[in-house]
C-alpha positions as CSV (number, residue, x, y, z in Angstrom):
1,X,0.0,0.0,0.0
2,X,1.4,3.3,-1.2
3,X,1.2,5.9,1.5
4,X,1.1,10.0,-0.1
5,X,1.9,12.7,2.4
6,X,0.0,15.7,1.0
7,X,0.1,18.2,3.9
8,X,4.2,17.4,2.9
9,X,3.7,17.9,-0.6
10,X,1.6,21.2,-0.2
11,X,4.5,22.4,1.4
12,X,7.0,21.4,-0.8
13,X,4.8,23.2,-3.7
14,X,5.1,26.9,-1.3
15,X,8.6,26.0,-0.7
16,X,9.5,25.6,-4.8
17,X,7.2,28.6,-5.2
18,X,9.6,31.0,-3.2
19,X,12.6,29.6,-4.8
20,X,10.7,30.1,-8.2
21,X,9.9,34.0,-7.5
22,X,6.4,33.1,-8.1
23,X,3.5,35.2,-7.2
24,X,1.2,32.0,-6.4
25,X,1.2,28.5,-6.3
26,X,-2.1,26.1,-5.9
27,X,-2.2,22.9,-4.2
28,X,-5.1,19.9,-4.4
29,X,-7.4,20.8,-1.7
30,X,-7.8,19.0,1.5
31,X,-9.6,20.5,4.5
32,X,-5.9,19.7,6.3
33,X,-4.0,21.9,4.3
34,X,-6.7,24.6,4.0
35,X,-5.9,24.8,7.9
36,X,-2.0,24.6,7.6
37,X,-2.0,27.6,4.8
38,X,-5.0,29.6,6.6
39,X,-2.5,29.4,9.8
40,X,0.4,30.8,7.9
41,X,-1.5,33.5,6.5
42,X,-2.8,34.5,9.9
43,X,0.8,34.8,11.0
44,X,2.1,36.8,8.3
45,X,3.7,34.4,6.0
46,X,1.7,34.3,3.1
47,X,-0.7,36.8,1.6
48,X,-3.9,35.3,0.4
49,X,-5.3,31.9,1.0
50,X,-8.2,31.0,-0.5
51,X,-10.4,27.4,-2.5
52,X,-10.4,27.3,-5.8
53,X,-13.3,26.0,-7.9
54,X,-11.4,24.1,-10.9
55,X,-14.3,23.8,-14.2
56,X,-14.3,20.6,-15.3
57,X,-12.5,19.3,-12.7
58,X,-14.2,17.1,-9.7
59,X,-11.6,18.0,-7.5
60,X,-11.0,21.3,-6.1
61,X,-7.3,23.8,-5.7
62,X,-6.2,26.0,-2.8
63,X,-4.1,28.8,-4.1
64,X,-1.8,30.5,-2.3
65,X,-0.7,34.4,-2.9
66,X,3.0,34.7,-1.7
67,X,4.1,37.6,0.0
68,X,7.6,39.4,-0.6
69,X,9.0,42.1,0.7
70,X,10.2,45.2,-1.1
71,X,13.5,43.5,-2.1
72,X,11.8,40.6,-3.6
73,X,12.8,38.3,-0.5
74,X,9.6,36.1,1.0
75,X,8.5,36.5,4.0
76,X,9.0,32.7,5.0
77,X,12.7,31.8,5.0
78,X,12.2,27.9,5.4
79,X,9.5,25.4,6.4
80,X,10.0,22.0,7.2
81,X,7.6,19.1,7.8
82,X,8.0,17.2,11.0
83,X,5.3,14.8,11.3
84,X,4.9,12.0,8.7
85,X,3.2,9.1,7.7
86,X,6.3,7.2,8.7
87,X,7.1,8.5,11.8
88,X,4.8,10.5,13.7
89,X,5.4,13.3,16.6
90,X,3.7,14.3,19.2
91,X,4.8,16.8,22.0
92,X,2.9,17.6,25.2
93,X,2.6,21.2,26.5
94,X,5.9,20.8,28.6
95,X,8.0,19.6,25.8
96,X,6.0,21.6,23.1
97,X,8.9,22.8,20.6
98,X,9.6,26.9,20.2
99,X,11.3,27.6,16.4
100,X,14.1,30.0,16.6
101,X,13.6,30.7,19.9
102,X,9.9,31.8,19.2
103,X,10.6,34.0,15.9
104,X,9.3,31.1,13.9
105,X,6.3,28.9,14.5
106,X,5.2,25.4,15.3
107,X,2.1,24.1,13.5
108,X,0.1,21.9,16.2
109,X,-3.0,19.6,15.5
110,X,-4.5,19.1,18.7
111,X,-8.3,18.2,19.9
112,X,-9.3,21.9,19.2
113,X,-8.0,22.1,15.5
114,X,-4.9,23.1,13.7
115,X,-3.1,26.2,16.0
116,X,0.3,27.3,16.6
117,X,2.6,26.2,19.5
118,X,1.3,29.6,21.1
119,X,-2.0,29.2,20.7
120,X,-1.4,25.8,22.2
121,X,0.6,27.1,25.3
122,X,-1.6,29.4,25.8
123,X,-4.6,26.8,26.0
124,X,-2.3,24.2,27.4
125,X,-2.9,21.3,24.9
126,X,-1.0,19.3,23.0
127,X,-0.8,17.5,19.9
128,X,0.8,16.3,16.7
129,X,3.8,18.9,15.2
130,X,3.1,19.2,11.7
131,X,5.6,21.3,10.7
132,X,8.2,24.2,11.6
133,X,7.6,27.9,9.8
134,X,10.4,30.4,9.8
């Protein structure tokens, strides 16, 4: 049986994007990654998040508006995927992980939805790391 990360993938897809110097990127929809990209653009990373309707297609797209700064540098600097199908993570508020010493964030899913390790802190649950933003 063929396992497919796709929260992985969708962030490989941003990752190439900002390499690429492109303005947007779209990713397969799943209500997972809808969460993980509505997160980033909450905290500043990206610019626009929103589902789009493909015609003729059964499936829908997320696309994703990159933001850069005046000198054409993006606003995210790296993101890396923790979790996996392979080898999953979990951390409990004690132990949950701070990115850069709390410049960067940790994307948590936890009992009460996808947050960030503050938002997590702050309600003192903990969860699954999905993957590191800086």
């Amino acid at each position: 049986m063929s396992v497919h990360d796709t929260i992985g993938d969708a962030l490989t897809m941003v990752r190439n994007g900002m390499m690429a110097k492109k303005s947007a990127v779209e990713v397969p929809f799943s209500g997972k990654i809808f969460n993980v990209m509505k997160i980033l653009k909450d905290e500043g990373f990206v610019e626009n998040v929103r589902k789009v309707e493909v015609k003729g297609r059964r499936f829908s797209r997320i696309k994703i508006v990159l933001k850069y700064d005046d000198s054409q540098k993006c606003a995210i600097d790296g993101i890396k995927r923790i979790s996996k199908p392979g080898l999953r993570v979990y951390t409990t508020v004690e132990t949950m992980p701070r990115v850069l010493n709390g410049l960067g964030i940790a994307i948590i899913s936890t009992q009460k939805g996808m947050i960030t390790d503050k938002k997590a802190r702050a309600m003192q649950v903990g969860g699954e790391v999905v993957c590191y933003v800086w």
